[in-house]
PDB file of N, H, CA, C and O in Angstrom:
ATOM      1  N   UNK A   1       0.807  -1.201   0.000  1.00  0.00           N
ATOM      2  CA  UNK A   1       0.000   0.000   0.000  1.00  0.00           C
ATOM      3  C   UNK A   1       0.854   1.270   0.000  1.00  0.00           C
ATOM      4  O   UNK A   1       0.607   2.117  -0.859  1.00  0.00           O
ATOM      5  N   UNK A   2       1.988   1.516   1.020  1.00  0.00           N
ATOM      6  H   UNK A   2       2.189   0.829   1.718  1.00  0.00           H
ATOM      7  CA  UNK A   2       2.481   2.783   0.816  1.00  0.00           C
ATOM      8  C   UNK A   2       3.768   2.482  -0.738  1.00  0.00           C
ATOM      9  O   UNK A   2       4.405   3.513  -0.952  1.00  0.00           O
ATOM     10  N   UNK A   3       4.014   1.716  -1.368  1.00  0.00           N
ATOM     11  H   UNK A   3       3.496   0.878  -1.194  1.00  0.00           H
ATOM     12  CA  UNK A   3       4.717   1.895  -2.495  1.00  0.00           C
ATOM     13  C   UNK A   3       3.490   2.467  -3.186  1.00  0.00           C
ATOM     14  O   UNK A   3       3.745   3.585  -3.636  1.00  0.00           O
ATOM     15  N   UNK A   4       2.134   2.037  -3.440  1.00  0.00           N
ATOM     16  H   UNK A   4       1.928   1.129  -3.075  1.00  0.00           H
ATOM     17  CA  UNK A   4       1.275   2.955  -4.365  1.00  0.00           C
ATOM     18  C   UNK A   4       0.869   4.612  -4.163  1.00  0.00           C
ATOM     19  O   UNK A   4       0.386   5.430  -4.946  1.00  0.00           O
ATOM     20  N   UNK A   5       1.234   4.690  -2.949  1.00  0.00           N
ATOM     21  H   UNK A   5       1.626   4.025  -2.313  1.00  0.00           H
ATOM     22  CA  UNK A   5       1.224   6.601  -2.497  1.00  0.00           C
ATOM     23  C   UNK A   5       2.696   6.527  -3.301  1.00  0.00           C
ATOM     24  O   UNK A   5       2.646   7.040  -4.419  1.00  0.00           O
ATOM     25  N   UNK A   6       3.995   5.973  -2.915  1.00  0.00           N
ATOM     26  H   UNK A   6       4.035   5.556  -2.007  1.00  0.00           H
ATOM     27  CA  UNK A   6       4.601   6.729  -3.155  1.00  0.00           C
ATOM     28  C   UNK A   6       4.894   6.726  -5.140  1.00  0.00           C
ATOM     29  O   UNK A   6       5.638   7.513  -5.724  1.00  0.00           O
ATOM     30  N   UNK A   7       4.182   5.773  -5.705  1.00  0.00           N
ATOM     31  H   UNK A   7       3.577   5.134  -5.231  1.00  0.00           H
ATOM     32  CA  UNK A   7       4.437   6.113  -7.068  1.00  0.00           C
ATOM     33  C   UNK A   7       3.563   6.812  -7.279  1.00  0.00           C
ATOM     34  O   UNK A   7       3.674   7.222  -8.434  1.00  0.00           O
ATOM     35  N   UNK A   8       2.450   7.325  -6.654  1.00  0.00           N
ATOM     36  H   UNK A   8       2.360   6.992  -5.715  1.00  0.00           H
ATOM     37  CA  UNK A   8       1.383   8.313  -6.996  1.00  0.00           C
ATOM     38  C   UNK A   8       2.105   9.599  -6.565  1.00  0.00           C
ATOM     39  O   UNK A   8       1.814  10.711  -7.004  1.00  0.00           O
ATOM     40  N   UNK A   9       2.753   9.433  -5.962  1.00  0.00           N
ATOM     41  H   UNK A   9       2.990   8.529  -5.606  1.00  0.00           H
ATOM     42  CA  UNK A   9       3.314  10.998  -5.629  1.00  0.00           C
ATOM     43  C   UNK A   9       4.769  10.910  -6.245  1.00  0.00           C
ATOM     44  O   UNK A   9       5.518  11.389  -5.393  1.00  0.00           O
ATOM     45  N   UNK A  10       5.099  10.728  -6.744  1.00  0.00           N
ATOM     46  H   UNK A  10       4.491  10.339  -7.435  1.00  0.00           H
ATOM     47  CA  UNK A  10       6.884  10.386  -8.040  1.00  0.00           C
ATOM     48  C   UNK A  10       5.731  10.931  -8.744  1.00  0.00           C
ATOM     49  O   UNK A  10       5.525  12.135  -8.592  1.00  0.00           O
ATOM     50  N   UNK A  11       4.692  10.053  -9.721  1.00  0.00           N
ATOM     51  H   UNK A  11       4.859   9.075  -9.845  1.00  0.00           H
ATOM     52  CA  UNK A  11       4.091  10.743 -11.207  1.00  0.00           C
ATOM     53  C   UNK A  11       3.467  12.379 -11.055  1.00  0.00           C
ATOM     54  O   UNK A  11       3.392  13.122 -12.033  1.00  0.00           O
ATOM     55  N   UNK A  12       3.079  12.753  -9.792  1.00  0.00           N
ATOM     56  H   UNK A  12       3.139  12.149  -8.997  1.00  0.00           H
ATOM     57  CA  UNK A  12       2.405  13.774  -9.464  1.00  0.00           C
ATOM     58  C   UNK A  12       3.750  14.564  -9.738  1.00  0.00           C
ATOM     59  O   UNK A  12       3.759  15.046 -10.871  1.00  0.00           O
ATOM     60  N   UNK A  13       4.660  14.770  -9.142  1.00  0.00           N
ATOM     61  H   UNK A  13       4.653  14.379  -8.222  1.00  0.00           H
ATOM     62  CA  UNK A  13       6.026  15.652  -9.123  1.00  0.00           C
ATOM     63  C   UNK A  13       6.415  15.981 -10.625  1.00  0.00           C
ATOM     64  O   UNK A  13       6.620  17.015 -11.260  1.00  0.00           O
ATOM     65  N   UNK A  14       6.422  14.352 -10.955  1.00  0.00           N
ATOM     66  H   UNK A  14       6.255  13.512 -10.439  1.00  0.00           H
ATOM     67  CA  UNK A  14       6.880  14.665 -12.611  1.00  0.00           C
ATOM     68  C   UNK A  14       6.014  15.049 -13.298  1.00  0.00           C
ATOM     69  O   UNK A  14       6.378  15.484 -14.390  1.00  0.00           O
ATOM     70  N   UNK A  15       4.935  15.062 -13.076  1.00  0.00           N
ATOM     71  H   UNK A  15       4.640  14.708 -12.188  1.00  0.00           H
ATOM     72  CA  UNK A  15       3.911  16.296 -14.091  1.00  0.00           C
ATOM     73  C   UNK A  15       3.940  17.446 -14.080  1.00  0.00           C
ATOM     74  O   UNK A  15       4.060  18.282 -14.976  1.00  0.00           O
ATOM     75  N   UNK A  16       3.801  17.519 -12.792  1.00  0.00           N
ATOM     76  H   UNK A  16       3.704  16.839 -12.065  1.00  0.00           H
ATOM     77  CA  UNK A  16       4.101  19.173 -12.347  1.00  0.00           C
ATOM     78  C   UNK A  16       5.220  19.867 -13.322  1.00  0.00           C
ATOM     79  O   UNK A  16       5.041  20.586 -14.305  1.00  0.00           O
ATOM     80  N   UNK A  17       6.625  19.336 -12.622  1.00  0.00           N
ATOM     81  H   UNK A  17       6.771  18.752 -11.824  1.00  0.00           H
ATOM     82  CA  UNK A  17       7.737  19.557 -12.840  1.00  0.00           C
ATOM     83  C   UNK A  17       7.832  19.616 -14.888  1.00  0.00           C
ATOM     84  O   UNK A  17       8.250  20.591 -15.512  1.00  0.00           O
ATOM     85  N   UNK A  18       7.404  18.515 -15.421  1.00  0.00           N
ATOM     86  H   UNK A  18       7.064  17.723 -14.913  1.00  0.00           H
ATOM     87  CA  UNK A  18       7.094  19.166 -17.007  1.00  0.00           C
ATOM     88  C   UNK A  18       6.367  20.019 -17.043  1.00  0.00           C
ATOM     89  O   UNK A  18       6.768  20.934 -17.764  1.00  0.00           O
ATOM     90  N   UNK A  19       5.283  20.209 -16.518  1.00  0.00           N
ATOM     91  H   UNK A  19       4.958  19.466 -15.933  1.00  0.00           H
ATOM     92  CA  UNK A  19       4.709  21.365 -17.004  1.00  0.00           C
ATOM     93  C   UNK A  19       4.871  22.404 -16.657  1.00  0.00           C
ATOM     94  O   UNK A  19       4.645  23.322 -17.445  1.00  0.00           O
ATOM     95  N   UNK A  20       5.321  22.671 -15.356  1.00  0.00           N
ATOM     96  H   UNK A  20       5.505  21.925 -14.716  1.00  0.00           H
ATOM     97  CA  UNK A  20       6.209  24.446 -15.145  1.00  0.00           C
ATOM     98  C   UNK A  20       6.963  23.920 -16.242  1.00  0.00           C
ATOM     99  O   UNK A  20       6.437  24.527 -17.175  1.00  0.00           O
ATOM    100  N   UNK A  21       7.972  23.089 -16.824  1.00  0.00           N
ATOM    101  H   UNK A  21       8.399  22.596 -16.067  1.00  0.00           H
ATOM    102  CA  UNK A  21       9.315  23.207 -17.541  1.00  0.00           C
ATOM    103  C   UNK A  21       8.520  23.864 -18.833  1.00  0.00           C
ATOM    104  O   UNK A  21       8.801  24.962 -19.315  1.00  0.00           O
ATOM    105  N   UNK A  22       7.577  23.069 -19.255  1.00  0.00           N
ATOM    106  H   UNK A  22       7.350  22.177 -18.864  1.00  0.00           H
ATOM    107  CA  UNK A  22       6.936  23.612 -21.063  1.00  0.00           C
ATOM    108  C   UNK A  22       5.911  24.972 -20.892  1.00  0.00           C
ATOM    109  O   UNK A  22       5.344  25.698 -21.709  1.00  0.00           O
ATOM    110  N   UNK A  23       5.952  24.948 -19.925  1.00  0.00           N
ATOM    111  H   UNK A  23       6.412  24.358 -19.261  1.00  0.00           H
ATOM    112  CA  UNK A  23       5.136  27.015 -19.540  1.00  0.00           C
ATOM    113  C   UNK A  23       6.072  27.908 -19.751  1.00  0.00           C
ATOM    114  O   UNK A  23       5.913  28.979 -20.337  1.00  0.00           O
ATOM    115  N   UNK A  24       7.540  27.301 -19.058  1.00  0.00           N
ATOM    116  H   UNK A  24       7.670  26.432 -18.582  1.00  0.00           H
ATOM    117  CA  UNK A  24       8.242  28.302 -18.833  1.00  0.00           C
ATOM    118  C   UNK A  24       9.382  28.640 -20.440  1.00  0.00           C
ATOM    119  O   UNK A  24       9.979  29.682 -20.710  1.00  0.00           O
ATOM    120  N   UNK A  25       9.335  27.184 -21.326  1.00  0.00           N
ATOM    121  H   UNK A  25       8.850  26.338 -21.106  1.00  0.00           H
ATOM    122  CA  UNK A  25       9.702  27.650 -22.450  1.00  0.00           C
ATOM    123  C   UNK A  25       8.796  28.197 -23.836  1.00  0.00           C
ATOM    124  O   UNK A  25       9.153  28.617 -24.937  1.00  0.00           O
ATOM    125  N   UNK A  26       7.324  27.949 -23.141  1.00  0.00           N
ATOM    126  H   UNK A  26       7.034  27.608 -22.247  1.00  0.00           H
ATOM    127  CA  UNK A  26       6.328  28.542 -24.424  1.00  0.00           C
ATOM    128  C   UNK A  26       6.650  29.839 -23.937  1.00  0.00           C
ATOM    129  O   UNK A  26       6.848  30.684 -24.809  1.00  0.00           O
ATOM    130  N   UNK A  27       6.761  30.242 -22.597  1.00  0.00           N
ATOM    131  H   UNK A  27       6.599  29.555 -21.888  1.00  0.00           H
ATOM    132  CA  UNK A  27       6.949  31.867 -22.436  1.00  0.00           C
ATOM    133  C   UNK A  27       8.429  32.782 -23.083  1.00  0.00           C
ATOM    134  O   UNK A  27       8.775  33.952 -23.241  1.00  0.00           O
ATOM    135  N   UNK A  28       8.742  31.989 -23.213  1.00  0.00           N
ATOM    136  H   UNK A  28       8.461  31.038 -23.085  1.00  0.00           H
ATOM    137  CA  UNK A  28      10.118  32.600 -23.475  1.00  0.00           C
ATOM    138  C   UNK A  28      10.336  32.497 -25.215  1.00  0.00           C
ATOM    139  O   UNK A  28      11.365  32.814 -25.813  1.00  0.00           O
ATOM    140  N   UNK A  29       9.380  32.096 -25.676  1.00  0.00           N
ATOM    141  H   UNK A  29       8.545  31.839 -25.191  1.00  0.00           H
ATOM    142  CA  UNK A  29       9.641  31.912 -27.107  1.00  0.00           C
ATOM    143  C   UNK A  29       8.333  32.619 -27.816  1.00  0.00           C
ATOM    144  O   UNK A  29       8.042  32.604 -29.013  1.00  0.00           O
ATOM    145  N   UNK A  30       7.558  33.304 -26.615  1.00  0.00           N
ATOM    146  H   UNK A  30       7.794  33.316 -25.643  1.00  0.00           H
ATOM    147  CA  UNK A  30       6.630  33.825 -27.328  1.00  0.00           C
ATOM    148  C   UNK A  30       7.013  35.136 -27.730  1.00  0.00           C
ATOM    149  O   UNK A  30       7.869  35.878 -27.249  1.00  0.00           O
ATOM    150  N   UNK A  31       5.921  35.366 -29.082  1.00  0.00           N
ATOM    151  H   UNK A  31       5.225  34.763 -29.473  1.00  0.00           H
ATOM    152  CA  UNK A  31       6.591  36.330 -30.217  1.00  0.00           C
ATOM    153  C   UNK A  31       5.501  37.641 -29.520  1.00  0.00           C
ATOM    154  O   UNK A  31       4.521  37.404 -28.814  1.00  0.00           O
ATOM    155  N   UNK A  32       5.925  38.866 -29.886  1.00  0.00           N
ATOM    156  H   UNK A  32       6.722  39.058 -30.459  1.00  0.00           H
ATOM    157  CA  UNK A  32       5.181  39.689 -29.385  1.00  0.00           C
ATOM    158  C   UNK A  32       4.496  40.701 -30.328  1.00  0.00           C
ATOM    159  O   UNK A  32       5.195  41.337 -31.118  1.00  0.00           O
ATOM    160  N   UNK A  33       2.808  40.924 -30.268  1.00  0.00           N
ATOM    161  H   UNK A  33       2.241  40.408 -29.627  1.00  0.00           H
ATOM    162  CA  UNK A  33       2.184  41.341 -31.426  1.00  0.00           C
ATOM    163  C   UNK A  33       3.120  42.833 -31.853  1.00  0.00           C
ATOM    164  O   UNK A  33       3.442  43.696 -31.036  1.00  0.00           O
ATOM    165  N   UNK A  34       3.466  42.854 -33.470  1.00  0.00           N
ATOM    166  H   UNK A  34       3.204  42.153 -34.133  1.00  0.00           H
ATOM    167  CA  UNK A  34       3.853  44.030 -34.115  1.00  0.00           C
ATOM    168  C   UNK A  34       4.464  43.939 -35.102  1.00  0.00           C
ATOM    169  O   UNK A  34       4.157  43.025 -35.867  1.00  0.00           O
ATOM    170  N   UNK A  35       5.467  44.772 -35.428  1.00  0.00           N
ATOM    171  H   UNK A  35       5.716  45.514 -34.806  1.00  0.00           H
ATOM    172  CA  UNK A  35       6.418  44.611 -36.211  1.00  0.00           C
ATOM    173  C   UNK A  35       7.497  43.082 -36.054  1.00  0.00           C
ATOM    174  O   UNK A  35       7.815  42.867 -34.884  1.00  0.00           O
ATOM    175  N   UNK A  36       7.910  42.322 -36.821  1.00  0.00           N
ATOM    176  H   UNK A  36       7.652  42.497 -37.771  1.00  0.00           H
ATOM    177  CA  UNK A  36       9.110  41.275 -36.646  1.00  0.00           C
ATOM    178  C   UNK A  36       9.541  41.464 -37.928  1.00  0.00           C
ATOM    179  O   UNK A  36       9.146  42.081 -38.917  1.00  0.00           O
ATOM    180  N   UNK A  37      10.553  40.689 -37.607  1.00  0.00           N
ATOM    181  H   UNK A  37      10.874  40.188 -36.803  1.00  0.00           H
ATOM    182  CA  UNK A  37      12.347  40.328 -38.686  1.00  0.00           C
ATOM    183  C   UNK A  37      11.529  40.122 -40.179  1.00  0.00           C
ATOM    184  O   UNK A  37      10.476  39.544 -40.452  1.00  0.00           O
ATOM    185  N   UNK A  38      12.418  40.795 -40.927  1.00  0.00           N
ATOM    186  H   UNK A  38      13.273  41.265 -40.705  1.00  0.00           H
ATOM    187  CA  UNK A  38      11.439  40.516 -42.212  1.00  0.00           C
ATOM    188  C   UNK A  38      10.619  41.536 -42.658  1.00  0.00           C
ATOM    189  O   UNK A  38       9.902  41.347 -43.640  1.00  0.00           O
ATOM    190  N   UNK A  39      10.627  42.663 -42.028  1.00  0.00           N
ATOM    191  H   UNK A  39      11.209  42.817 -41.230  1.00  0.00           H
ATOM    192  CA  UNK A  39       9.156  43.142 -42.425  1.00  0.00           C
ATOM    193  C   UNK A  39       7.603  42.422 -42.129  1.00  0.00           C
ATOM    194  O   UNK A  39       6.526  42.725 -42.643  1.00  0.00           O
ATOM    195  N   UNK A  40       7.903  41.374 -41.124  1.00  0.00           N
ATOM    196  H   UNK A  40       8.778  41.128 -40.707  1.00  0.00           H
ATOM    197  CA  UNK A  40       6.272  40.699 -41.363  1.00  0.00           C
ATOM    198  C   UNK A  40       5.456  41.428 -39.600  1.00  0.00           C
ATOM    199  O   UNK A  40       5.816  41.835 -38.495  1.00  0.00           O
ATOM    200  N   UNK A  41       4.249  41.193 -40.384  1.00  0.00           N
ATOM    201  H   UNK A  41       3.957  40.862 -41.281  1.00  0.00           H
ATOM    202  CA  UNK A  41       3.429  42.113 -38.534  1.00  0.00           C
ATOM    203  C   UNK A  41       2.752  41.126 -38.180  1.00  0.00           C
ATOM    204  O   UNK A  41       1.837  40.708 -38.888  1.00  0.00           O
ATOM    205  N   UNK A  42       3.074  40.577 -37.028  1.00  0.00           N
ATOM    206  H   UNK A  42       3.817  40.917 -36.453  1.00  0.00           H
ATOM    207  CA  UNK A  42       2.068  39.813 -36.209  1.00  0.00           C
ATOM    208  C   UNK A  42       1.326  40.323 -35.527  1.00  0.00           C
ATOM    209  O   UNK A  42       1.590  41.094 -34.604  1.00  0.00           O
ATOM    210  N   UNK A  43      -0.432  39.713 -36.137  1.00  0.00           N
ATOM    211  H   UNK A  43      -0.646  39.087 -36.886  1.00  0.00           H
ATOM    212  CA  UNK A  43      -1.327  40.450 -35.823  1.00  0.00           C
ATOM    213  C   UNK A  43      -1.906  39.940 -33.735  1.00  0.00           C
ATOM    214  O   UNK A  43      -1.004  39.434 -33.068  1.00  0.00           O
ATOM    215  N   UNK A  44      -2.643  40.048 -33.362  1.00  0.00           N
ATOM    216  H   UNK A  44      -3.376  40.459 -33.905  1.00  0.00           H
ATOM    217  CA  UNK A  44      -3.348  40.023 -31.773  1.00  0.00           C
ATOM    218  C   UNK A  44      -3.614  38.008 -32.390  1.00  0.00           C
ATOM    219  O   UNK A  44      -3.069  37.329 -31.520  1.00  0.00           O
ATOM    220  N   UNK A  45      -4.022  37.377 -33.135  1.00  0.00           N
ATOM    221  H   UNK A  45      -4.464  37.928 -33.842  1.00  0.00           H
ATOM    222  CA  UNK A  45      -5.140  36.209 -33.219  1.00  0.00           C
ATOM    223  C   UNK A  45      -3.927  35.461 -33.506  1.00  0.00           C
ATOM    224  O   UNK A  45      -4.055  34.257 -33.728  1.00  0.00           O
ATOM    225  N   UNK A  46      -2.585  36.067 -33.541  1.00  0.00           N
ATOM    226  H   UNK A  46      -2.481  37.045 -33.361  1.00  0.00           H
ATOM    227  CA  UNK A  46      -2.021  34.964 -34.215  1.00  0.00           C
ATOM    228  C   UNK A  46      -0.857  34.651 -35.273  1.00  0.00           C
ATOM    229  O   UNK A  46       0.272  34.161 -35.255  1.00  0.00           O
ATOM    230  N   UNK A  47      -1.924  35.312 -36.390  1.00  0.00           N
ATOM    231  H   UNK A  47      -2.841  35.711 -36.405  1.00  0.00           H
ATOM    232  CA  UNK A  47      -1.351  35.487 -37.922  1.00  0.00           C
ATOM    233  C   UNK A  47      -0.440  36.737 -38.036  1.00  0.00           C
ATOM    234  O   UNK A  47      -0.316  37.778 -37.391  1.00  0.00           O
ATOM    235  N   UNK A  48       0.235  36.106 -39.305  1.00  0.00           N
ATOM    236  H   UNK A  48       0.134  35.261 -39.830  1.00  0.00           H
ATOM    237  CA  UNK A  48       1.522  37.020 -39.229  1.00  0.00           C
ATOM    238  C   UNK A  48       1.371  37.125 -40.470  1.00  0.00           C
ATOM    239  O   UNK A  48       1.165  36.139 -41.177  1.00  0.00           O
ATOM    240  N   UNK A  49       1.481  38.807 -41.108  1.00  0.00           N
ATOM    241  H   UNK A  49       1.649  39.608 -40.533  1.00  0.00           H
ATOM    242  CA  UNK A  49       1.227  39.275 -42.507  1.00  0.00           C
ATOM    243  C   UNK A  49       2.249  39.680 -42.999  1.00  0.00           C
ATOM    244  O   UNK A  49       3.079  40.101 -42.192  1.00  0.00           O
ATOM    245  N   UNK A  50       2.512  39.711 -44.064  1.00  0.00           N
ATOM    246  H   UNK A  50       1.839  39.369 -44.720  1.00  0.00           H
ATOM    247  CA  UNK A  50       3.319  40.391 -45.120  1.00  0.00           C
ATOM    248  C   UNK A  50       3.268  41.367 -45.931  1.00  0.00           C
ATOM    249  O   UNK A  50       2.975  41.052 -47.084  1.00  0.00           O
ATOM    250  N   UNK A  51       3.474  42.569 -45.705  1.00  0.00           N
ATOM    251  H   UNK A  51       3.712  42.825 -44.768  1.00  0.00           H
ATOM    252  CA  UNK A  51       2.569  43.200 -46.805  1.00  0.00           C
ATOM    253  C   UNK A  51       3.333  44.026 -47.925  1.00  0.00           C
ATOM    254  O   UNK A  51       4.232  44.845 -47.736  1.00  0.00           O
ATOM    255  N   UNK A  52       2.782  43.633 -49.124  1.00  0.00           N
ATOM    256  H   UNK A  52       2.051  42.968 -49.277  1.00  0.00           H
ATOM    257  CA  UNK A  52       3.182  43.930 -50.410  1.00  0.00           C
ATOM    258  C   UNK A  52       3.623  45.565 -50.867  1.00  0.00           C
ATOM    259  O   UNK A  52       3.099  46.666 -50.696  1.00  0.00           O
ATOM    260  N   UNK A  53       4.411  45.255 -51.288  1.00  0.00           N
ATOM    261  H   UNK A  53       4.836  44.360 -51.427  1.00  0.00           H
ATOM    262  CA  UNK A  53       5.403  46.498 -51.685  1.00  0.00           C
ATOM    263  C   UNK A  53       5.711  47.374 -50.744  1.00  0.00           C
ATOM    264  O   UNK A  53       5.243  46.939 -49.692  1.00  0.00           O
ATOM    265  N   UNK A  54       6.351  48.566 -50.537  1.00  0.00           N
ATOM    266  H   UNK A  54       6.730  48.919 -51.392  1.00  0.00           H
ATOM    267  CA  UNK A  54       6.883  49.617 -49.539  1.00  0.00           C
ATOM    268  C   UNK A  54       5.805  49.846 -48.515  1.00  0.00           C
ATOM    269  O   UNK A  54       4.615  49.859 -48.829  1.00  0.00           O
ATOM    270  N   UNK A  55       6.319  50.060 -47.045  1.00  0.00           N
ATOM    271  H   UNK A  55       7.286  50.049 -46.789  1.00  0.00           H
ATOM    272  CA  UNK A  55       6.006  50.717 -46.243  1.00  0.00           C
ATOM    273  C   UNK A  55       6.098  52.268 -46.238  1.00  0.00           C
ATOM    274  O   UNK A  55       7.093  52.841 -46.683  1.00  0.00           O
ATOM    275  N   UNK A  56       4.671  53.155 -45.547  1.00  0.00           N
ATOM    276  H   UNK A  56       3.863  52.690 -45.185  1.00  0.00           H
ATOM    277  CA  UNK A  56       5.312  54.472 -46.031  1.00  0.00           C
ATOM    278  C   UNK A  56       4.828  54.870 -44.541  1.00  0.00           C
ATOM    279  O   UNK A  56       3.870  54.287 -44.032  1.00  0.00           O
ATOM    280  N   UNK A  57       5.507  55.847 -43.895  1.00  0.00           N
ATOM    281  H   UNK A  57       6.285  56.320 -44.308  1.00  0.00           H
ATOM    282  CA  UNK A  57       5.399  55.876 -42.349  1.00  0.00           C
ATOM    283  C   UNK A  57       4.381  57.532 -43.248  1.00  0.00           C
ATOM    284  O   UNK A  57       4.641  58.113 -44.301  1.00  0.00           O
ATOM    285  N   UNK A  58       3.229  57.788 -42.197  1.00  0.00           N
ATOM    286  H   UNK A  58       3.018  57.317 -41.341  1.00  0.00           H
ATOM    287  CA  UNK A  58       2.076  58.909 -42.414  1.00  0.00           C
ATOM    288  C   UNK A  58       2.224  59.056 -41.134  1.00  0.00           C
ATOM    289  O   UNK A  58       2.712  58.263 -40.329  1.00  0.00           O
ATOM    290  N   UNK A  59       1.712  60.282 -40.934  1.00  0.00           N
ATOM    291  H   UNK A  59       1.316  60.926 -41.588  1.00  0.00           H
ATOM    292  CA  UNK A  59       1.385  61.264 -39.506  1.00  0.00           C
ATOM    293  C   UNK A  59      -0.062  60.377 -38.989  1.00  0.00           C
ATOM    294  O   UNK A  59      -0.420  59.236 -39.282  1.00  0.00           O
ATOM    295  N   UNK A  60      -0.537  61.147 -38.332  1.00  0.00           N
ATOM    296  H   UNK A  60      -0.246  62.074 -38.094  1.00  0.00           H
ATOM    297  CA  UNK A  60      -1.499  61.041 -37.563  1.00  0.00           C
ATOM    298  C   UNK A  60      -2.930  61.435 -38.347  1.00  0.00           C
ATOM    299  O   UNK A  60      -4.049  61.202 -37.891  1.00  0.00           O
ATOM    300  N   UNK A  61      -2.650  62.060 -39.582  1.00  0.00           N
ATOM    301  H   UNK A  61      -1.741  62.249 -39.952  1.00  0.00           H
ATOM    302  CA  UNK A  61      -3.706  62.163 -40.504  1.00  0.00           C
ATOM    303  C   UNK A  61      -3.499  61.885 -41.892  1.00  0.00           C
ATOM    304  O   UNK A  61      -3.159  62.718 -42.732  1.00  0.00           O
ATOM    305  N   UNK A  62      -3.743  60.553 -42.110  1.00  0.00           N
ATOM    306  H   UNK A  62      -4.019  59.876 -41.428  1.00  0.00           H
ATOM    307  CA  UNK A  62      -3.176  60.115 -43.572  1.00  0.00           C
ATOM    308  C   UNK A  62      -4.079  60.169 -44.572  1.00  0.00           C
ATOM    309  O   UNK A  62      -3.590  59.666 -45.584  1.00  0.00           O
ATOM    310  N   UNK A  63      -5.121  60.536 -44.729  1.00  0.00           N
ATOM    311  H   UNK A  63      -5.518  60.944 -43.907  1.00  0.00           H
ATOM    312  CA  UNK A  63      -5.968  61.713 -45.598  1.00  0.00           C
ATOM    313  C   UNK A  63      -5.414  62.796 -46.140  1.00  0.00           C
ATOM    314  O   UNK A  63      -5.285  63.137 -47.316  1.00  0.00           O
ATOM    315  N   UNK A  64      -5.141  63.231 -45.259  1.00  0.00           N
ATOM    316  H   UNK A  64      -5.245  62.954 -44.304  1.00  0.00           H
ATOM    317  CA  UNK A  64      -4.563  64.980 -45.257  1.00  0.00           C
ATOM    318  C   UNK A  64      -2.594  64.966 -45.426  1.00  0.00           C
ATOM    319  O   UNK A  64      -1.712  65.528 -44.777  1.00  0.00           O
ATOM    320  N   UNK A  65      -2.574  64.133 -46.489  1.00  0.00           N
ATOM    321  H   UNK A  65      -3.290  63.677 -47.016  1.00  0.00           H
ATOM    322  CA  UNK A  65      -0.926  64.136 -46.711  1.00  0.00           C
ATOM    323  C   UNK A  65      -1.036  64.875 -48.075  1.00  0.00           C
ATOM    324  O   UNK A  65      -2.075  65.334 -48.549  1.00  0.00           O
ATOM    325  N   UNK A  66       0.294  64.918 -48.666  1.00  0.00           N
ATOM    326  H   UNK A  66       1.138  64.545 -48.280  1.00  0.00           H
ATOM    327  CA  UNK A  66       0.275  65.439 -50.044  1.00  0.00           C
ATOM    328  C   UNK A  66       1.178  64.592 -50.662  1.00  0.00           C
ATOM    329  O   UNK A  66       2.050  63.897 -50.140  1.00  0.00           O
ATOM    330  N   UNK A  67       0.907  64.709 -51.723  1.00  0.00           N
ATOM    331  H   UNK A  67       0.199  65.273 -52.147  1.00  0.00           H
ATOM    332  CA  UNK A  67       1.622  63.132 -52.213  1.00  0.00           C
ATOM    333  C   UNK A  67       2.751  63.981 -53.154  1.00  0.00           C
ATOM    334  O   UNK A  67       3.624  63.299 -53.690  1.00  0.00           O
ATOM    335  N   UNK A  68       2.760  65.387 -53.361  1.00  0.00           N
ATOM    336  H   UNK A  68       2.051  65.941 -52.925  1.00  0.00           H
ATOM    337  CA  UNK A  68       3.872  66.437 -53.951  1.00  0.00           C
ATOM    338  C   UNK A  68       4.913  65.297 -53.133  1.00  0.00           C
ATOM    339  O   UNK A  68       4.485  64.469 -52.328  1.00  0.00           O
ATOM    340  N   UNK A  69       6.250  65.433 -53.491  1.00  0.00           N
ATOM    341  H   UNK A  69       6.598  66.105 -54.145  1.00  0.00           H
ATOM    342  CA  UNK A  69       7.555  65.136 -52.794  1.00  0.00           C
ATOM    343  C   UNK A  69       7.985  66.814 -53.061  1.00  0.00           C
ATOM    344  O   UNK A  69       7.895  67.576 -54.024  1.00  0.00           O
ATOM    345  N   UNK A  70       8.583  66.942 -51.417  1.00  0.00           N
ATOM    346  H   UNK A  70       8.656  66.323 -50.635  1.00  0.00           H
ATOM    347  CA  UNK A  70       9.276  68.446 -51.889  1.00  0.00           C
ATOM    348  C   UNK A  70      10.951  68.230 -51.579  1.00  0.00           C
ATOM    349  O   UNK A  70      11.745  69.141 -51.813  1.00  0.00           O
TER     350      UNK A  70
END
């Protein structure tokens, strides 16, 4: 009887013990929503976009730009 506590409590430890271990490396490898390497933007859900041809950095009102180059 007490060898079955104590292999119930060995498998209990070693679960634990993997799973802090695979928490603590999904955390450390997680990517963070925005800009990444490449030019690509990872969006909030997930997905990570690419987007076609030049980036052009606009103010705060990108309506109201002028497309003159001075």
């Amino acid at each position: 009887m007490p060898s079955r506590h104590l292999a119930r409590l060995f498998i209990a430890i070693v679960v634990v013990t993997v799973g802090i271990g695979a928490t603590a490396l999904a955390v450390r490898h997680r990517a963070l929503v925005g800009v990444q390497d490449g030019g690509r933007f990872l969006v909030p859900n997930g997905q990570a976009l690419t987007p076609a041809g030049t980036h052009i950095e606009v103010n705060d009102r990108p309506l109201g730009t002028s497309t003159r180059s001075s």
